[in-house]
C-alpha positions, 0 to 999 in steps of 0.5 A: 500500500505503501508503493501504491501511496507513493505512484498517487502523489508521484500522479498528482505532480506529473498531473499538475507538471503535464497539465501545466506544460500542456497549457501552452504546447499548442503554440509550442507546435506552431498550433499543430491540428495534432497536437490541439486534440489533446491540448487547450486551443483557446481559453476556453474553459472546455479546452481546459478541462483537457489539462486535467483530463489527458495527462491523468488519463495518462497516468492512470493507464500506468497505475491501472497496468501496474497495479491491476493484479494488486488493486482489482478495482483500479480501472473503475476508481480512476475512471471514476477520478478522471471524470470527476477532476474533469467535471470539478473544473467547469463546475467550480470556475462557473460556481465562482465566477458567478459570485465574483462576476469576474475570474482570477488567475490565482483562482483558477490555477487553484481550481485546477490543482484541487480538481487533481487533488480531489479525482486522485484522492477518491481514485485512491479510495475507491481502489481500495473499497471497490465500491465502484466495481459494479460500475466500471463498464458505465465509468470506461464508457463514459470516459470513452465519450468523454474523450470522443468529445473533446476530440471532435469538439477541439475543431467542432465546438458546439455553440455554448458558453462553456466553448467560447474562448472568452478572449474574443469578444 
């Protein structure tokens, strides 16, 4: 349990590091159509739910590959943990930006980083209770459709707040 402790936090800093350096890799690659699939194209708040959902998903098929034999219930409590962390991050910007009219950087790097927090602590949990287990069928497939969207909506954004790039006016 001890070694498994470990490759969370070990996850929570390559999720914060990946997610961090992935905000800016699109014009790193001279905005690469490739590279833009799994990465912010805009500051959109969709676009950076992928900062989140792409390196822990990352992450989780190493933990679920290497602690699959160990923790049986891994696949269905970090699927659960993706979508959690990813859905976190809409939720509270909108939440706060409501209240503030207005967002701030300083919050929202906050958001990002207790989103993490949160999807690795109840994957953390849920791969040791195994409450989850039933539902891992509805959890893979979920985080299938999950990614479906974010690489048709990348380039094909439906017409909602939550694709808007707020830059733009």
């Amino acid at each position: 349990m001890k070694q498994f402790k470990s490759f969370i936090i070990i996850g929570i800093i390559f999720v914060i590091i990946a997610g961090s350096l992935a905000h800016f890799l699109y014009a790193w690659s001279d905005n690469s159509t490739i590279v833009g699939l799994f990465t912010p194209i805009n500051e959109s708040i969709w676009e950076h739910m992928k900062l989140l959902f792409f390196p822990m998903l990352l992450y989780s098929l190493i933990l679920i590959y290497t602690f699959n034999k160990k923790y049986p219930c891994i696949l269905s409590a970090f699927c659960f943990g993706i979508l959690l962390g990813t859905l976190l991050i809409p939720l509270l910007y909108y939440t706060y930006t409501s209240i503030l009219g207005k967002n701030i950087f300083i919050l929202d790097l906050s958001i990002f980083i207790v989103s993490i927090l949160i999807s690795f602590w109840f994957s953390y949990k849920f791969s040791l209770s195994c409450k989850l287990k039933p539902y891992t069928p509805l959890l893979l497939g979920l985080v299938g459709i999950l990614l479906l969207c974010f690489l048709i909506f990348t380039y094909h954004p439906p017409d909602l707040k939550l694709f808007h790039d707020p830059t733009i006016s």
